[in-house]
VOBA-1610 file (N, C-alpha, C; in pm, whole numbers, padded with zeros to 5 digits, always signed):
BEGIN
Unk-00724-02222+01528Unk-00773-02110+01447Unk-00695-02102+01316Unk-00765-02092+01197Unk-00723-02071+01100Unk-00644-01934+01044Unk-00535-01886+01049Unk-00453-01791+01011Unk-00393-01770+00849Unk-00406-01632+00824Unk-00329-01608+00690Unk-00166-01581+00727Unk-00117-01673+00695Unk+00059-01626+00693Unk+00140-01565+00584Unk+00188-01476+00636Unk+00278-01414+00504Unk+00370-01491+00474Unk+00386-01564+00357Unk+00504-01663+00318Unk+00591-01547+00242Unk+00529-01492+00185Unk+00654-01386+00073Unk+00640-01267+00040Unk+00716-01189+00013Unk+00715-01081+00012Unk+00794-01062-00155Unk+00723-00943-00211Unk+00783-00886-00385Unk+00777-00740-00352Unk+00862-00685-00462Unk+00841-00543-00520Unk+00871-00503-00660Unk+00826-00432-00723Unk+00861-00389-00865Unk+00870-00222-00843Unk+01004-00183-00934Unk+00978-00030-00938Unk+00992-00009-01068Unk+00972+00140-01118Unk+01009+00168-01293Unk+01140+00198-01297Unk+01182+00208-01396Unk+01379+00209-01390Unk+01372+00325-01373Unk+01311+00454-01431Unk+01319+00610-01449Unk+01322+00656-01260Unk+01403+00701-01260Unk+01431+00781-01125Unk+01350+00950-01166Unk+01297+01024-01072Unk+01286+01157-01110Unk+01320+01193-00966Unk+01425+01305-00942Unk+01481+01376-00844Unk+01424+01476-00840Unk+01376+01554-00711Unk+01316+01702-00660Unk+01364+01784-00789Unk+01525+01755-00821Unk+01604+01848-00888Unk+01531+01849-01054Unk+01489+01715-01077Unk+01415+01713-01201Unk+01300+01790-01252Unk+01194+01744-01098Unk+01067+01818-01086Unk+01094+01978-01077Unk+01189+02038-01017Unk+01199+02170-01015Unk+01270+02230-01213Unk+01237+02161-01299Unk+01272+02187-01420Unk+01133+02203-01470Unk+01049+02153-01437Unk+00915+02087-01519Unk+00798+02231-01393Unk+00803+02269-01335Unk+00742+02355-01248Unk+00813+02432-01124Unk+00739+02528-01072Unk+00850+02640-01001Unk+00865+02548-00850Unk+00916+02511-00848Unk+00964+02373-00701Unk+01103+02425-00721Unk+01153+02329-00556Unk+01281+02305-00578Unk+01358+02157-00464Unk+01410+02164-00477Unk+01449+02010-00356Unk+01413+02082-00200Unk+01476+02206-00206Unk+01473+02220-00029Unk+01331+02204+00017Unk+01263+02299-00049Unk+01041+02320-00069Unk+01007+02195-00053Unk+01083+02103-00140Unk+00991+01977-00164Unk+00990+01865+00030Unk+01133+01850-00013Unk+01181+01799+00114Unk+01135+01854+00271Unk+01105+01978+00281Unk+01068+02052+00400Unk+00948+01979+00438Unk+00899+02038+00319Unk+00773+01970+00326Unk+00705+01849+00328Unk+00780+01773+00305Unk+00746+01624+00238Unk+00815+01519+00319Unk+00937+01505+00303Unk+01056+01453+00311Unk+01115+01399+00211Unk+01053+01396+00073Unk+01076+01315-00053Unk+01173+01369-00158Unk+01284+01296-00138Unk+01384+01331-00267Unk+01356+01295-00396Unk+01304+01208-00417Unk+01309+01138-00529Unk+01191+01061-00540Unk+01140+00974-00640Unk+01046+00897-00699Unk+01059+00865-00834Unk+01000+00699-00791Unk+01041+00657-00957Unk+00893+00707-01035Unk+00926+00695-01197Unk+00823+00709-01303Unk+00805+00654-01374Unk+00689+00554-01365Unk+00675+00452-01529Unk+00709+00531-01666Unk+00809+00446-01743Unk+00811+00479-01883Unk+00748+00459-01993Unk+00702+00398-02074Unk+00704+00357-02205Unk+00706+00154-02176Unk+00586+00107-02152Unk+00578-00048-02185Unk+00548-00046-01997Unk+00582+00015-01947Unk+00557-00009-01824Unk+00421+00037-01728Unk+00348-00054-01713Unk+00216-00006-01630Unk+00182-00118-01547Unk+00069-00088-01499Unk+00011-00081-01331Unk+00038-00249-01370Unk-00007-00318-01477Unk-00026-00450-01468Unk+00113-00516-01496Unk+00233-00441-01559Unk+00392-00478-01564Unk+00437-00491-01419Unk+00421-00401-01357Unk+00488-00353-01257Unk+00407-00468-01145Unk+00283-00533-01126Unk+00225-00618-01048Unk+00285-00738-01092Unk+00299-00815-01211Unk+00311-00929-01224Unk+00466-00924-01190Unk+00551-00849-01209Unk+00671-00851-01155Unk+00656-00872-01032Unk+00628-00784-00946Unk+00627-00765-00799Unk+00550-00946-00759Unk+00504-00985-00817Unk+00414-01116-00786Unk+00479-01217-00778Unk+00579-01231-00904Unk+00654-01297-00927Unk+00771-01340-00821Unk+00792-01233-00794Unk+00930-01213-00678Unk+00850-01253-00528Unk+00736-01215-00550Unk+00704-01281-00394Unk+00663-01442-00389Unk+00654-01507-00480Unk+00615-01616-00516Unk+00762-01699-00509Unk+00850-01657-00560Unk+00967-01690-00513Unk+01034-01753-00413Unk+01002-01561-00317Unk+01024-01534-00162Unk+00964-01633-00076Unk+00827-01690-00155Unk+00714-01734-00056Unk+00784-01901-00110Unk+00832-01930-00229Unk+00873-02035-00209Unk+00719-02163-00252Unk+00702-02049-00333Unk+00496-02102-00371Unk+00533-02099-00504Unk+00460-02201-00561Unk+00414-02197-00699Unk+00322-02136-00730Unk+00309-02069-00874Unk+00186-02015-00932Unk+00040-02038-00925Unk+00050-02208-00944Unk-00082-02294-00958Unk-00095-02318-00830Unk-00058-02281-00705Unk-00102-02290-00582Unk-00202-02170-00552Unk-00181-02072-00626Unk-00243-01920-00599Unk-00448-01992-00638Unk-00501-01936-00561Unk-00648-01986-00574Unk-00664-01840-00571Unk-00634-01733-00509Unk-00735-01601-00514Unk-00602-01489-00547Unk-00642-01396-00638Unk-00519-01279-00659Unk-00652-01173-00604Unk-00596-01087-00531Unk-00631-00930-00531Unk-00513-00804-00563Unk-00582-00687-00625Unk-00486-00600-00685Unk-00561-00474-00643Unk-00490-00371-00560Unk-00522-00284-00511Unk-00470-00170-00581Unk-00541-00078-00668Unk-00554+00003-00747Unk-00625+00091-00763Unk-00563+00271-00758Unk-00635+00316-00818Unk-00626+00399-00973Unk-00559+00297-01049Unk-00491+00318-01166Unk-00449+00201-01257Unk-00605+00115-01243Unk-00581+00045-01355Unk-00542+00039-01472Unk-00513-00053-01551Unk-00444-00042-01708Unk-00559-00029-01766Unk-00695-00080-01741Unk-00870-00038-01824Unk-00959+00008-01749Unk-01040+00035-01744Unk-01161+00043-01695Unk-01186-00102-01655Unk-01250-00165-01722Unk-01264-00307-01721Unk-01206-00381-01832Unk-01157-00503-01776Unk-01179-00624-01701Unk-01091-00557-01553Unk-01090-00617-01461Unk-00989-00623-01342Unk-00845-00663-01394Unk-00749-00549-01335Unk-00588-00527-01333Unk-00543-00689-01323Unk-00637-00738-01174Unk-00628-00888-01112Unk-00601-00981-01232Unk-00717-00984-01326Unk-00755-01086-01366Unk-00660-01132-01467Unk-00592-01007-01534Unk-00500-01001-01600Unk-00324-01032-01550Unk-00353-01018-01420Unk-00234-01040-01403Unk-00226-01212-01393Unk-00342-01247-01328Unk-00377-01395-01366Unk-00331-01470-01495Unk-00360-01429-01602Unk-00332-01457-01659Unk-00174-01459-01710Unk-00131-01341-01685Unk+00018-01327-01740Unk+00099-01453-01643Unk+00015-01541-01505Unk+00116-01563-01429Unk+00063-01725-01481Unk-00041-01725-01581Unk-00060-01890-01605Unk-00107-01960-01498Unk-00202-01889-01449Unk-00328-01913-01317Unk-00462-01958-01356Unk-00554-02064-01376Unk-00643-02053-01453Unk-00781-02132-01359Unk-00717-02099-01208Unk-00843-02185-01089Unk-00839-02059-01024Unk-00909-02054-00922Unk-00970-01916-00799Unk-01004-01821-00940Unk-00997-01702-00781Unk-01070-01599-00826Unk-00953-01481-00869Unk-01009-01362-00890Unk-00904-01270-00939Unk-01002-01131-00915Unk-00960-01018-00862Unk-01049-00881-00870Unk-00925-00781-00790Unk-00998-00638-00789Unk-00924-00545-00780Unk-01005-00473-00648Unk-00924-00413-00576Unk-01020-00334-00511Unk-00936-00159-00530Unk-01067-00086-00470Unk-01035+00037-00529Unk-01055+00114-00334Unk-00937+00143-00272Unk-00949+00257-00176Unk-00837+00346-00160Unk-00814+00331-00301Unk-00673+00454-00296Unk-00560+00459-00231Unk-00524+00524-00121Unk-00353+00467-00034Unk-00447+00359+00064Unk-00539+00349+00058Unk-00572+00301+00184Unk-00600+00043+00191Unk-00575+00117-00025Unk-00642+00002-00069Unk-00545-00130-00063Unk-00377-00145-00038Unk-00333-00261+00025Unk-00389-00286+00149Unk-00430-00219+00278Unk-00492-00242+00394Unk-00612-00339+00384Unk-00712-00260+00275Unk-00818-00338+00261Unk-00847-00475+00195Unk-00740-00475+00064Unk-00687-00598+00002Unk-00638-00726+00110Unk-00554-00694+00189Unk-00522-00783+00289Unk-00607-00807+00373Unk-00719-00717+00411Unk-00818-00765+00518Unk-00886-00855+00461Unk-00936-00817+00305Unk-01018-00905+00274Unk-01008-01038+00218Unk-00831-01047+00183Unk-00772-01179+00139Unk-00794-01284+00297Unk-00759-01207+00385Unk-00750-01280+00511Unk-00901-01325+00515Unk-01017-01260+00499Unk-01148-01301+00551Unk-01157-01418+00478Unk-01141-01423+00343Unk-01197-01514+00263Unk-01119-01677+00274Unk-00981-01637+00301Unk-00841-01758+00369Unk-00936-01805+00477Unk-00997-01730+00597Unk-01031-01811+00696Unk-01153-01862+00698Unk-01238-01828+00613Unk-01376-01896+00556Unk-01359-01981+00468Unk-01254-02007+00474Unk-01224-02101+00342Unk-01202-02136+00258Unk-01242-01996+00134Unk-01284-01992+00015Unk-01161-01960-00067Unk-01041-01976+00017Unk-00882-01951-00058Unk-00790-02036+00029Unk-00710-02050-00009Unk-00605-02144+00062Unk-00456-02064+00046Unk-00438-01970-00089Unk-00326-01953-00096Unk-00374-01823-00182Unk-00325-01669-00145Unk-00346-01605-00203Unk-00239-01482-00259Unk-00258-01410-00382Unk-00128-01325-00383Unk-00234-01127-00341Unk-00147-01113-00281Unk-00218-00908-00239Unk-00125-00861-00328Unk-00189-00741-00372Unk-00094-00682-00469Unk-00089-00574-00471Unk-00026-00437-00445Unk-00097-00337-00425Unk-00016-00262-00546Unk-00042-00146-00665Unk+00039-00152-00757Unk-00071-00053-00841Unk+00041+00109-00857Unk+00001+00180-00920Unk+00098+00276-01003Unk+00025+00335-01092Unk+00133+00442-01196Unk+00026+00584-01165Unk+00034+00631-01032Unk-00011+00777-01029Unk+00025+00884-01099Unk+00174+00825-01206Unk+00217+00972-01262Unk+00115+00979-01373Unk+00026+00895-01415Unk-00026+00893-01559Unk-00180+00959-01483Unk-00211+01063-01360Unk-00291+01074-01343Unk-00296+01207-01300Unk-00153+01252-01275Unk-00086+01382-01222Unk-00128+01491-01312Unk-00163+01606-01234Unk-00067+01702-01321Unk+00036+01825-01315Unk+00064+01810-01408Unk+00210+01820-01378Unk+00245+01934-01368Unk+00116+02080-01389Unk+00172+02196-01382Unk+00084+02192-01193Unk+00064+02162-01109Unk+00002+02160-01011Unk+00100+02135-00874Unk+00225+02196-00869Unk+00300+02193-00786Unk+00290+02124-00629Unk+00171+02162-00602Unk+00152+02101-00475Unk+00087+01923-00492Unk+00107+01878-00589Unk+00031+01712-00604Unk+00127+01665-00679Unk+00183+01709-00794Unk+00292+01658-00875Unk+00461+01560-00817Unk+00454+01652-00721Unk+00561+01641-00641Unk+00541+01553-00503Unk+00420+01461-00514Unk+00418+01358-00441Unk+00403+01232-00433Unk+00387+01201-00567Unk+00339+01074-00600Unk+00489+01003-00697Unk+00470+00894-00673Unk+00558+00796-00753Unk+00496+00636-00807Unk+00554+00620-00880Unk+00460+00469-00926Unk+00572+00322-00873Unk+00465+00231-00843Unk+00567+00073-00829Unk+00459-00009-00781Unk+00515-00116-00725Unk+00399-00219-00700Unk+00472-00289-00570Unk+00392-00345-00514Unk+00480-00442-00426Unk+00328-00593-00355Unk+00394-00677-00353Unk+00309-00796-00310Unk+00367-00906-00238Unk+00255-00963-00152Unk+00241-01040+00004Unk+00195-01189-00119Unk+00272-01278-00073Unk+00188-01407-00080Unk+00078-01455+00038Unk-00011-01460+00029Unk-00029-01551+00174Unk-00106-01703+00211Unk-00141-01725+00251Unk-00171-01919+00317Unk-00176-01929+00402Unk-00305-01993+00403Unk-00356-02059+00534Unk-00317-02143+00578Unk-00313-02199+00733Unk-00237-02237+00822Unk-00294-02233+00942Unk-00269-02343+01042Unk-00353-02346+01154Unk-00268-02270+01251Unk-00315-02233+01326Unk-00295-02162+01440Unk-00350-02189+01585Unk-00274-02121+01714Unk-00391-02157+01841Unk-00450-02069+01903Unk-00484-01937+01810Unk-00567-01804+01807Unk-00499-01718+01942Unk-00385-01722+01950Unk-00303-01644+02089Unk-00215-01528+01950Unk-00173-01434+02019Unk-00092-01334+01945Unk+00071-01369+01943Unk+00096-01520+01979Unk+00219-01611+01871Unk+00200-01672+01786Unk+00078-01653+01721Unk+00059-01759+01600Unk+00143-01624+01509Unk+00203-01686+01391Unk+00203-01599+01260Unk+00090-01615+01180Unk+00084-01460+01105Unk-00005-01469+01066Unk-00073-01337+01075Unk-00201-01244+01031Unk-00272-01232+01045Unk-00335-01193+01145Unk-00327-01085+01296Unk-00388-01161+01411Unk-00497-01026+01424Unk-00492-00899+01371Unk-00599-00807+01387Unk-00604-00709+01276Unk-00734-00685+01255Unk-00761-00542+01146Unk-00848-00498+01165Unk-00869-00327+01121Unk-00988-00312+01131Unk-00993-00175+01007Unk-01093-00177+00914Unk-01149-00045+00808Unk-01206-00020+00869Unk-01208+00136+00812Unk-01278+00263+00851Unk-01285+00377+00711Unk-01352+00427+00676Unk-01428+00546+00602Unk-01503+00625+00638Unk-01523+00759+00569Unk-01613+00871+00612Unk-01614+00916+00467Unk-01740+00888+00404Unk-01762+00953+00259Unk-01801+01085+00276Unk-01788+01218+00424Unk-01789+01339+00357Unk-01678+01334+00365Unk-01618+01307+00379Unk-01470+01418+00269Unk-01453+01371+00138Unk-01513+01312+00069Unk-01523+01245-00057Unk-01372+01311-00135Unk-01423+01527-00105Unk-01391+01610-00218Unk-01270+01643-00195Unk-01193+01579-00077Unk-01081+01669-00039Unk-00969+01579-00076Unk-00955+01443-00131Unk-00901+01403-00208Unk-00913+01334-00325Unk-00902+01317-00443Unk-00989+01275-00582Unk-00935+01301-00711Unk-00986+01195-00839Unk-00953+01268-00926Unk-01085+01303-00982Unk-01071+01415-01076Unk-01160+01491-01130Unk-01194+01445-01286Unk-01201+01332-01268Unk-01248+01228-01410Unk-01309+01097-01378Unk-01400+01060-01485Unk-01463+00933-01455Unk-01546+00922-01588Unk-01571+00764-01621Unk-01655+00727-01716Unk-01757+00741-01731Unk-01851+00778-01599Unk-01956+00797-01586Unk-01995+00971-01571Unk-01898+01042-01589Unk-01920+01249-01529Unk-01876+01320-01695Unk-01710+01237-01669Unk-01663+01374-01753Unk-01637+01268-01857Unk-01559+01128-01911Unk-01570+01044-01993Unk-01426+01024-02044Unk-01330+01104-01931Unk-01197+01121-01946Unk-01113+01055-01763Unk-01029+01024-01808Unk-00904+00964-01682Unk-00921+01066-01586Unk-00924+01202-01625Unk-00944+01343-01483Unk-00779+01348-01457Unk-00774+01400-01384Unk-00590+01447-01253Unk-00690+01429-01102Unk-00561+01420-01064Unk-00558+01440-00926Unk-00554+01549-00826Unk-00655+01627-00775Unk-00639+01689-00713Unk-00700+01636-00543Unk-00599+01774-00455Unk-00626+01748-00309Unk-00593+01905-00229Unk-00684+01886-00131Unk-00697+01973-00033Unk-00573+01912+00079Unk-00493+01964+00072Unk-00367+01909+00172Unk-00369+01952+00285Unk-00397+02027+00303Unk-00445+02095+00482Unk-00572+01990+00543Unk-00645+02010+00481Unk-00750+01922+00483Unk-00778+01774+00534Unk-00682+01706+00438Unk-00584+01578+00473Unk-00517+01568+00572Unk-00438+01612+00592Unk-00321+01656+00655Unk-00392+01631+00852Unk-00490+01711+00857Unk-00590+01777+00964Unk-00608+01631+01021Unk-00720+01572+00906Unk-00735+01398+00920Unk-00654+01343+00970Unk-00539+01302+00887Unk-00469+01186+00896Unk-00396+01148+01021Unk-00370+01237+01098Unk-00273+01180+01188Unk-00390+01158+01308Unk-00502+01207+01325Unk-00627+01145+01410Unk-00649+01036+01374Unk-00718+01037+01232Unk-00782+00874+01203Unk-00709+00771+01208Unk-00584+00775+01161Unk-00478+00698+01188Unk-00450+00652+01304Unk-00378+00724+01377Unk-00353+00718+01536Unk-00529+00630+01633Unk-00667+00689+01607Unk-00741+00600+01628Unk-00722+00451+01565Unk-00708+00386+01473Unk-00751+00290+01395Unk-00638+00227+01469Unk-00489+00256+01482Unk-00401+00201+01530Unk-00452+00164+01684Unk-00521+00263+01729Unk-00559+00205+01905Unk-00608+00082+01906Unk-00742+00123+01815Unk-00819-00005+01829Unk-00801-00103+01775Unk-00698-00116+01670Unk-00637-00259+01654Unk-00573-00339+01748Unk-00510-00226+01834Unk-00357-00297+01989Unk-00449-00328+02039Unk-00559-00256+02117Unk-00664-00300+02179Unk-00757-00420+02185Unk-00843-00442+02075Unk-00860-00571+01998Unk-00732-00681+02015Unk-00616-00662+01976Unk-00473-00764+01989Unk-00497-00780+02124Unk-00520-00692+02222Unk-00460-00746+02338Unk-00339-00727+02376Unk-00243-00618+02314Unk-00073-00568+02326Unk-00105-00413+02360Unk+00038-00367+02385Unk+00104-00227+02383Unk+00185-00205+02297Unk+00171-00049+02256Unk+00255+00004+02124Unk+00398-00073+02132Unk+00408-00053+02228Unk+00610-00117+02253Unk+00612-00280+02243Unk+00492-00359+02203Unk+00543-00466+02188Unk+00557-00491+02050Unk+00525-00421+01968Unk+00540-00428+01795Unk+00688-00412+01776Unk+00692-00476+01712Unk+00838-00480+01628Unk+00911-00361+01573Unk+00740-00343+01458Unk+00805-00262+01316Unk+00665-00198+01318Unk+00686-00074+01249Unk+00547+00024+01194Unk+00577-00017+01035Unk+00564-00020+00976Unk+00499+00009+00861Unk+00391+00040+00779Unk+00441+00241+00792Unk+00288+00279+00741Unk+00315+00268+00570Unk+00204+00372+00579Unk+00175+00403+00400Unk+00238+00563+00408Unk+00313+00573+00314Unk+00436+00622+00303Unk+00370+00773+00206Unk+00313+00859+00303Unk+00251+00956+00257Unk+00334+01108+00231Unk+00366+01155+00375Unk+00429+01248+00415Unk+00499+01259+00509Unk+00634+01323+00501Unk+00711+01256+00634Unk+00628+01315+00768Unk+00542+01492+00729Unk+00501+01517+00848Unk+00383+01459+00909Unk+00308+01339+00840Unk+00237+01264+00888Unk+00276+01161+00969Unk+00344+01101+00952Unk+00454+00966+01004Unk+00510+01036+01110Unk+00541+01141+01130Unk+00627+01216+01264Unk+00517+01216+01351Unk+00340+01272+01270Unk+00281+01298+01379Unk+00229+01215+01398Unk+00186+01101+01417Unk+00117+00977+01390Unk+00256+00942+01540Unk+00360+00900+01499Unk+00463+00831+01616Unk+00460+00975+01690Unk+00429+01055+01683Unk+00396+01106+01842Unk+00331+01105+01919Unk+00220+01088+01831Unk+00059+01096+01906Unk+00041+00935+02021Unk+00133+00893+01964Unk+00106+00697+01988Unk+00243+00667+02097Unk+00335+00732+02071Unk+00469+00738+02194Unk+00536+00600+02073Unk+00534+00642+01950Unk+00597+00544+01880Unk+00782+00575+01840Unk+00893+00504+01878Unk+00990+00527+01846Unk+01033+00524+01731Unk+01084+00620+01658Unk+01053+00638+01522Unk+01205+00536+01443Unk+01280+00491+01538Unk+01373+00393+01529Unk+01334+00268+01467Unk+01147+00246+01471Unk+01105+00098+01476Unk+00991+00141+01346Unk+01000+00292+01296Unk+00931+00322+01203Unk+01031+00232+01021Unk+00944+00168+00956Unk+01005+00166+00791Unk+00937+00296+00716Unk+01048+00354+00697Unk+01004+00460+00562Unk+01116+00488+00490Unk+01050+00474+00341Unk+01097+00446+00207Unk+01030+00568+00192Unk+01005+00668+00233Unk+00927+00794+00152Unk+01029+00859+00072Unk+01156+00875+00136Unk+01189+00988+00135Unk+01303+00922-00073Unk+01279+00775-00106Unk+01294+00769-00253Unk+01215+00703-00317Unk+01099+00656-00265Unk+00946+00603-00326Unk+00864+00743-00353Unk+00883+00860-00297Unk+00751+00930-00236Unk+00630+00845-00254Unk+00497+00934-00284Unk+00380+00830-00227Unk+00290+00744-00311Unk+00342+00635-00305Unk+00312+00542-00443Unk+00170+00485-00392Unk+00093+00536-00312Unk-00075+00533-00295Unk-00026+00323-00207Unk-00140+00250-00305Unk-00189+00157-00253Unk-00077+00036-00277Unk+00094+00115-00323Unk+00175+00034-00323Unk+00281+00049-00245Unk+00260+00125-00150Unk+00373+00195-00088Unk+00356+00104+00073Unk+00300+00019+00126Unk+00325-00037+00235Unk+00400-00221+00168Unk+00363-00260+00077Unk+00427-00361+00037Unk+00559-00346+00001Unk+00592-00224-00065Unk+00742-00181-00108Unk+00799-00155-00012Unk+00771-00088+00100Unk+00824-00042+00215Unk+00854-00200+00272Unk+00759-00238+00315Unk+00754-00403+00396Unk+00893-00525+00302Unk+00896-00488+00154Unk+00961-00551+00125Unk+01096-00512+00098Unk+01141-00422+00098Unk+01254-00338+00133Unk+01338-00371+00254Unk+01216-00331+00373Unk+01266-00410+00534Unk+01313-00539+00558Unk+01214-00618+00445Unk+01263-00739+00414Unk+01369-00841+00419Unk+01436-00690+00300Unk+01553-00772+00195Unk+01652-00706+00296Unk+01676-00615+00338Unk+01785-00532+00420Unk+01760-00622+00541Unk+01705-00663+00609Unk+01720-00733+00736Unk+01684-00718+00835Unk+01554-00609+00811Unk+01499-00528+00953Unk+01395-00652+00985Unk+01344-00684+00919Unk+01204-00745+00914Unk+01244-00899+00954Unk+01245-00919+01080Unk+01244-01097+01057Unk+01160-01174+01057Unk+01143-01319+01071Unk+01018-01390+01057Unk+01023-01388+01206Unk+00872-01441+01223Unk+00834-01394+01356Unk+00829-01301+01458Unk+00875-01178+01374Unk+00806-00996+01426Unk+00656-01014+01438Unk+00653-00897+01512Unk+00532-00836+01503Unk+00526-00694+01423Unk+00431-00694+01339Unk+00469-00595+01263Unk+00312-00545+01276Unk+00324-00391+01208Unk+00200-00276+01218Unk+00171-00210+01106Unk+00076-00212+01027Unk+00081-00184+00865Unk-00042-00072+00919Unk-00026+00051+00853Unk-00146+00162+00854Unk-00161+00238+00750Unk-00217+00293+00719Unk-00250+00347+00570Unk-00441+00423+00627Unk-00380+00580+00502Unk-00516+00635+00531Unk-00505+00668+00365Unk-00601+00718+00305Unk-00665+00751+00150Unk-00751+00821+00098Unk-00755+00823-00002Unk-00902+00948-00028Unk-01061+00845-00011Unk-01113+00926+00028Unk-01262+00879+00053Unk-01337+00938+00149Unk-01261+00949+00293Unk-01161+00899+00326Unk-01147+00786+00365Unk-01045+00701+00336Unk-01081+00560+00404Unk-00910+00576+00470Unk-00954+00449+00597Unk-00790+00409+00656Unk-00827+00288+00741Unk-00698+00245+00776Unk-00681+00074+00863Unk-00581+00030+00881Unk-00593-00054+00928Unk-00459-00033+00999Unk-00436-00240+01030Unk-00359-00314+00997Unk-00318-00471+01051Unk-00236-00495+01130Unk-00272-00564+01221Unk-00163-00665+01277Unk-00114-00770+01254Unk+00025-00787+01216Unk+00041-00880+01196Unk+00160-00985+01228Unk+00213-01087+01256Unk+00334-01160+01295Unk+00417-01239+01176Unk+00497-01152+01146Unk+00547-01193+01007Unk+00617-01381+01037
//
């Protein structure tokens, strides 16, 4: 069986740190409020020269490295965004270019926190049909340029960075010791369209919009849909929660991640979270997390690892995978 293997792992962050203590200057917050609630001290903020497509080709770079891959090996880039540098062309295509890539394909996909999940499912489909051999995932956004900033309850959760998976195909003998790739599954429900979103578009209002969200709302969701999507992935695998290694979700809220490893009998010992100085960098926050675990030493080759992520739409999913 043909398998996608993770050869490498990147991350990029912005140099600008912003602390609870910062945000409580700029609106009526304060660290304890934020943290209670959240768990998030801190988050970085793109500056000046730095955006969604800086912050990817960095992060690309470093996994290309990691992966021990050349550039001109890359046949397919995907870039998971919901904060491109244009409208059009694709974030992808551009980063293509900055990396001196000029064979495969290049595109972006758009599912918000949920959109590294889907990026990797669909790099994997196309690796095992053939139509890629070597691909880079990218997941990589600047949510502060979408914030706003007098809106206390949204301001104070988002952070920008990027982080990216090399991956390559590789044979396998379709058992859950191959590395690689071994289960996924998406999921969406377009009524809740309204309960997370921004309130701009090229086609309504003819402006970027902010971000607004119903957080109760969310909140209600997430630790169900989640906790499902995770079943039926172990299930599909053919394992039990306790044979995974590592969780690595999407790095939303700490009281999501608490309830999510309860609902599942998950030891929160085997949880990665970077929330609490990423806060929630959307569709870049499971690669940064994953590559963090990485570099510190949690993560070895040949884990089994658990990537989940839910988003506005709502969409969520959840991989298995054997690093």
């Amino acid at each position: 069986m043909l398998r996608s293997v993770i050869l490498g792992v990147g991350s990029s962050l912005p140099a600008r740190v912003m602390t609870n203590s910062d945000i409580s200057k700029i609106v009526d917050t304060s660290h304890e409020w934020i943290v209670e609630r959240t768990g998030i001290h801190a988050r970085h903020i793109a500056g000046e020269g730095e955006t969604t497509r800086s912050l990817a080709v960095d992060a690309a770079k470093k996994a290309l490295v990691s992966a021990g891959v050349a550039a001109s090996e890359i046949d397919l880039i995907i870039v998971a965004t919901s904060t491109p540098d244009k409208t059009f062309p694709a974030t992808a295509t551009m980063v293509q270019n900055d990396l001196g890539i000029v064979q495969g394909a290049a595109f972006d996909v758009q599912a918000v926190c949920s959109g590294f999940v889907y990026a990797l499912t669909t790099a994997d489909a196309l690796i095992r049909s053939g139509q890629a051999t070597a691909a880079l995932v990218i997941g990589a956004e600047t949510f502060s340029r979408i914030l706003d900033w007098n809106d206390r309850t949204t301001c104070v959760l988002f952070g920008d960075g990027a982080g990216a998976f090399v991956l390559k195909a590789a044979e396998g003998n379709g058992t859950n010791d191959d590395r690689g790739i071994l289960a996924s599954k998406l999921r969406s429900d377009g009524r809740y369209h309204d309960k997370l979103y921004v309130d701009g578009g090229p086609s309504t209002t003819k402006t970027v919009g902010f971000l607004r969200m119903e957080g109760r709302e969310v909140f209600k969701h997430a630790v169900a849909n989640i906790a499902s999507v995770i079943d039926q992935v172990i299930v599909e695998a053919g394992i039990c929660v306790s044979d995974v290694d590592w969780f690595v979700p999407h790095q939303a809220n700490r009281r999501i991640l608490d309830g999510v490893a309860k609902k599942l009998g998950i030891d929160e010992n085997r949880i990665v979270i970077t929330l609490d100085h990423h806060g929630n960098t959307s569709a870049a926050s499971i690669p940064l997390a994953f590559d963090e675990a990485v570099r510190d030493g949690r993560i070895q080759k040949g884990q089994l690892v658990l990537l989940e992520a839910m988003g506005g739409g709502f969409t969520w999913g959840a991989i298995l995978a054997r690093y």
